[in-house]
C-alpha positions as CSV (number, residue, x, y, z in Angstrom):
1,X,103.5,95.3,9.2
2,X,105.9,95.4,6.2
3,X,105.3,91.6,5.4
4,X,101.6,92.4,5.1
5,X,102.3,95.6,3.1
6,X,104.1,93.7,0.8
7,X,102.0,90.7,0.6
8,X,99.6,92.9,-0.2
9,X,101.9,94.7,-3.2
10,X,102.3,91.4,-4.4
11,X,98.6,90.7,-5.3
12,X,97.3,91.2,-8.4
13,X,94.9,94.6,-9.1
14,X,91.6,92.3,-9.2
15,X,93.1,91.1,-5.6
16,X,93.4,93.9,-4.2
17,X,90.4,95.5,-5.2
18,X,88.5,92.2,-3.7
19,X,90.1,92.6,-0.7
20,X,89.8,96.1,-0.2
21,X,85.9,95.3,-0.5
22,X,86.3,92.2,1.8
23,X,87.8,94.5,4.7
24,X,84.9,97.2,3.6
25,X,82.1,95.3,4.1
26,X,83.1,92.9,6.6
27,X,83.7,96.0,9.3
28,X,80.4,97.4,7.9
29,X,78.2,94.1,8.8
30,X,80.0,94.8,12.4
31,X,78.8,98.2,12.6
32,X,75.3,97.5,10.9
33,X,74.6,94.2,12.9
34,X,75.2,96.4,15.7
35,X,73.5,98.9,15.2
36,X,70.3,97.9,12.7
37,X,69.7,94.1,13.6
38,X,70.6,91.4,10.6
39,X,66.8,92.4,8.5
40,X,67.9,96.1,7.7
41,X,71.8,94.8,7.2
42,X,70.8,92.2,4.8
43,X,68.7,94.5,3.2
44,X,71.6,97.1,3.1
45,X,74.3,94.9,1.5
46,X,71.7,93.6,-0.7
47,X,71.6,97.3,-2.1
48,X,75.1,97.6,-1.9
49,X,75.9,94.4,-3.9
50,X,74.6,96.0,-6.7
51,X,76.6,99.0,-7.0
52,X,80.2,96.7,-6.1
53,X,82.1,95.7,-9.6
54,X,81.5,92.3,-10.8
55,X,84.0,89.7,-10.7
56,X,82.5,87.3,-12.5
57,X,85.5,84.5,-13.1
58,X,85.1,80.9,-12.7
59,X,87.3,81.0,-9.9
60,X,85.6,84.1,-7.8
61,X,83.8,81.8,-5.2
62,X,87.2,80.7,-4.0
63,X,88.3,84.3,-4.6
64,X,85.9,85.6,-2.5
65,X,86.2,83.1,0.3
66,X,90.1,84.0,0.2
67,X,89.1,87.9,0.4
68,X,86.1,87.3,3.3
69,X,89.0,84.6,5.4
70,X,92.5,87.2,4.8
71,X,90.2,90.7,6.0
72,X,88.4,88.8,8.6
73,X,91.8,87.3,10.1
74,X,94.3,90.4,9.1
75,X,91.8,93.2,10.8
76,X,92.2,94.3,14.2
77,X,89.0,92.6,16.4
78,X,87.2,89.8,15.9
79,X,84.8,89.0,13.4
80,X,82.2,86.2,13.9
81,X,80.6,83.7,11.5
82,X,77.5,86.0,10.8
83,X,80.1,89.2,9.7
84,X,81.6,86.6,7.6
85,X,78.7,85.2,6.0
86,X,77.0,88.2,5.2
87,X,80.4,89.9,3.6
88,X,81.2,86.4,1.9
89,X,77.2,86.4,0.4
90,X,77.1,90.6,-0.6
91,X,80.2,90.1,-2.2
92,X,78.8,86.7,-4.5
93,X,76.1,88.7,-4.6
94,X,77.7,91.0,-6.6
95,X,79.4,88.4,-8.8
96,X,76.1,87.1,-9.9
97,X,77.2,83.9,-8.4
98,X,74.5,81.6,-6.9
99,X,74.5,80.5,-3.1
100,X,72.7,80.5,-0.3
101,X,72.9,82.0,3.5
102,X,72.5,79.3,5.8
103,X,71.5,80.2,9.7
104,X,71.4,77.2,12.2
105,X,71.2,76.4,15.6
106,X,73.2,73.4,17.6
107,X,70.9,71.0,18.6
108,X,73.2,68.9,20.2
109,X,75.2,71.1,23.2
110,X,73.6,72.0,26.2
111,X,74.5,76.0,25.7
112,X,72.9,78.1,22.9
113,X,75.4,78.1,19.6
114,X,73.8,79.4,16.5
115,X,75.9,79.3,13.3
116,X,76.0,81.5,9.8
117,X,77.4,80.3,6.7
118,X,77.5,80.5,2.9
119,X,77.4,77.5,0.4
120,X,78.1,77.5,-3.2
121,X,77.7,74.6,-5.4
122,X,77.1,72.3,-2.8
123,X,80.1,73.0,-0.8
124,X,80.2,75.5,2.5
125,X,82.5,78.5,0.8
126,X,82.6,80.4,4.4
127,X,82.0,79.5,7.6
128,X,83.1,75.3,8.0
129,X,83.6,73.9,10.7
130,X,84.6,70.7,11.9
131,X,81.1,69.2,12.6
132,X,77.9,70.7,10.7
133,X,76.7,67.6,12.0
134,X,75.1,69.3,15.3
135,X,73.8,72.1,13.5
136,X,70.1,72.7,12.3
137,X,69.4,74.9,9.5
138,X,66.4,77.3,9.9
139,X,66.3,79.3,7.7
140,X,67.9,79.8,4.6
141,X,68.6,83.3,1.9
142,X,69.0,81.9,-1.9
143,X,70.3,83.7,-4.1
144,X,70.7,83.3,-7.8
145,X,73.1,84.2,-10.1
């Protein structure tokens, strides 16, 4: 506990306000998925992006994927790809940082395994794994910076 207090000492003030909102919103998709559904939690954190301060660097996509990866792994539970996504894309979102929410499907296993994640630029920001190959895309949120 007191190496993560004082990793967490160590970070810069525009860290630790990122991460503070990371570990916000990614326990809030867990309660609002629960409760709500994904429609009315999207719709939420698209509300809520607006009102979060802007980190608008050059570097904030890899910023934010560092915040979304260190709540999502540091928080007691476990939070799935969709949590991730949806905290990872509220929180570019808020950045003004174009992207896009993928959801897919795995149309190559015999057991149902859908799959959220976030690209930027081309590249998946949150949610890789090691083979998109068996995943399907169906539908997709863009959002422009």
């Amino acid at each position: 506990m007191r190496t993560r207090l004082r990793e967490f000492r160590a970070l810069s003030r525009a860290q630790k306000l990122l991460l503070c909102e990371a570990v916000a919103l990614i326990v809030a998709s867990k309660v609002l998925l629960t409760v709500v559904g994904l429609e009315d939690a999207e719709r939420c954190f698209g509300t809520l992006s607006q009102f979060l301060p802007c980190h608008r660097q050059p570097e904030a996509p890899k910023s934010v994927r560092w915040a979304v990866l260190t709540a999502g792994s540091r928080l007691p539970g476990t939070y799935d790809c969709l949590e991730r996504a949806l905290t990872g894309s509220t929180l570019l979102e808020a950045s003004d940082f174009p992207h896009c929410l993928r959801f897919g499907v795995d149309t190559q296993s015999d057991t149902f395994e859908a799959h959220a994640w976030v690209e930027s630029n081309g590249d998946v920001l949150i949610g890789d794994v090691d083979d998109f190959g068996r995943f399907r895309a169906l539908t997709e949120r863009e959002v422009r910076g």
